[in-house]
C-alpha positions as CSV (number, residue, x, y, z in Angstrom):
1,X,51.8,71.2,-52.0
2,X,54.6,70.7,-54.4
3,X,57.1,68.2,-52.5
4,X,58.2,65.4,-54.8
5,X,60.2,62.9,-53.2
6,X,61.6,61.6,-57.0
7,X,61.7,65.3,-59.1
8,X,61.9,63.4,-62.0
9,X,57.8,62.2,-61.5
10,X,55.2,64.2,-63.0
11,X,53.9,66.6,-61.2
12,X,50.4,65.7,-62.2
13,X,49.0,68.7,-60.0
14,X,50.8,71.6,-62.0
15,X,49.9,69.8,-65.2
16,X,45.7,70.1,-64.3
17,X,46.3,74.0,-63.4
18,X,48.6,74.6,-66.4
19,X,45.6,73.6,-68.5
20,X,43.3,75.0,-66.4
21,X,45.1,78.9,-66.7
22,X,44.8,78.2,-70.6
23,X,40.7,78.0,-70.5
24,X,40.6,80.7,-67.5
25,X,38.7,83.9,-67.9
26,X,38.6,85.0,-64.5
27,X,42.6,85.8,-63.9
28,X,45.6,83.8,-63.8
29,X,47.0,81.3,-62.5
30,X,50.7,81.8,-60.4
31,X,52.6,78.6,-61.4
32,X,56.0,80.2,-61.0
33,X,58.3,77.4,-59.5
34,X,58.6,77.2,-56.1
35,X,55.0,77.1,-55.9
36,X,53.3,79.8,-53.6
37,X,53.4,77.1,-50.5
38,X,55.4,74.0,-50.3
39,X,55.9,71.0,-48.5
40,X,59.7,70.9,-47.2
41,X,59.9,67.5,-46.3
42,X,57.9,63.8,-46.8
43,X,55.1,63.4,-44.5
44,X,53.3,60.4,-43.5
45,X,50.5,59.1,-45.9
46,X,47.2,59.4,-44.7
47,X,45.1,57.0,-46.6
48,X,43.7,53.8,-43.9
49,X,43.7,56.3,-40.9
50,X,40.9,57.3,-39.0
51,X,39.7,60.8,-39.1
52,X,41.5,61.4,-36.0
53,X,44.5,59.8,-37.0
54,X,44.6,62.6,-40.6
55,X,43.8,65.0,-38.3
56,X,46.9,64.6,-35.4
57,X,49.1,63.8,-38.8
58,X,47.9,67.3,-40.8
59,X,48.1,69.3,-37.2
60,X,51.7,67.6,-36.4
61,X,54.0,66.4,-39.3
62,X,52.4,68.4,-42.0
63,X,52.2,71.5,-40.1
64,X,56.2,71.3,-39.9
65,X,56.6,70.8,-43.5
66,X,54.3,73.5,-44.7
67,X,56.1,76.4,-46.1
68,X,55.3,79.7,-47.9
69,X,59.2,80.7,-49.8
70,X,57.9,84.0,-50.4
71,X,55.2,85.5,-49.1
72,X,54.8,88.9,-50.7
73,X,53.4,86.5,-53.8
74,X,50.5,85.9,-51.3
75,X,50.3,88.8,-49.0
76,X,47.1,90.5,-49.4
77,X,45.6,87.9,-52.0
78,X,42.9,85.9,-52.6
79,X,44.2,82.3,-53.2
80,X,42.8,79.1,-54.8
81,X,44.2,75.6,-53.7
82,X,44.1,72.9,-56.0
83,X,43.6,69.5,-54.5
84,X,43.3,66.3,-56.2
85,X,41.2,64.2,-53.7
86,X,39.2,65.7,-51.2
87,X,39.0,63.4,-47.8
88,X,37.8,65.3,-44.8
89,X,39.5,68.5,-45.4
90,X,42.3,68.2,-42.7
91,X,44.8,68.9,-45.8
92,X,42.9,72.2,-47.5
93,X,42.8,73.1,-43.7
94,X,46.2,73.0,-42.8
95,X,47.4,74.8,-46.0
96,X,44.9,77.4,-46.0
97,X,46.4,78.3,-42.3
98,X,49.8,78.1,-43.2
99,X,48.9,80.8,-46.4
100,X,46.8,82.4,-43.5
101,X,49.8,82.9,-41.5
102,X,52.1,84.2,-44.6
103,X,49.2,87.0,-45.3
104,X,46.8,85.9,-47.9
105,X,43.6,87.9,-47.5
106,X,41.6,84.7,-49.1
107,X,41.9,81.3,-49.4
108,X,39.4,79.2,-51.5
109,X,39.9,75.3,-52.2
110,X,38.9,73.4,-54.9
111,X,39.0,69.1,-55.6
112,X,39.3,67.2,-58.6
113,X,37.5,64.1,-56.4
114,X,35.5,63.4,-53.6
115,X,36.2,60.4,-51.5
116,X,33.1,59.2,-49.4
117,X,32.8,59.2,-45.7
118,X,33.7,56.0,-43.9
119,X,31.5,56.8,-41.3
120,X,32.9,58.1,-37.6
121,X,35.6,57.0,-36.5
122,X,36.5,54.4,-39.1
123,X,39.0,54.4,-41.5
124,X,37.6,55.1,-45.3
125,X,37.8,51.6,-47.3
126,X,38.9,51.3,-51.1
127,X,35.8,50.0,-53.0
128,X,35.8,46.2,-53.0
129,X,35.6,44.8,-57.2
């Protein structure tokens, strides 16, 4: 989602699709600002929790946040969701509801990065140098 606490940051997500819908040859890409869903308000980070803990934070504060301004740009349409680091897929979850919810017939997700497990129940660790 497109929430930036400081607007004037890069929005390093919009800048890997903008390239992205220059190389396509499957379709386009809708960038139009707002983005298709959005996140209305900061939400609490969820790197160090458990997977429970992402999970009751995605189900809870992110589920408030997540918003779809206009939903006749996704009604009836397949959708890809750009992520930048894939965790356990509580985030790509909780958006492809929410675009669920607003009428989009399809919702595929794709990562720039896979972050390992941590194992159950632990919270995942940065590597150690």
């Amino acid at each position: 989602p497109a929430f930036r606490e400081n607007p004037a940051r890069l929005d390093h997500t919009r800048e890997v699709l903008s390239v992205a819908a220059r190389y396509a040859n499957f379709g386009t890409f809708d960038l139009a600002d707002p983005p298709a869903i959005v996140k209305t308000k900061a939400t609490p980070r969820l790197v160090g929790r458990t997977w429970q803990q992402r999970r009751d934070a995605v189900q809870g504060e992110l589920r408030e946040a997540l918003h779809v301004p206009d939903a006749s740009r996704v009604r009836e349409r397949s959708v890809l969701v750009y992520d930048d680091v894939f965790r356990g897929g509580h985030t790509l979850n909780e958006v492809a509801r929410t675009l669920r919810n607003a009428g989009t017939s399809r919702v595929c997700g794709i990562a720039l990065a896979r972050q390992p497990f941590g194992g159950a129940g632990r919270p995942i660790q940065p590597p150690t140098a």
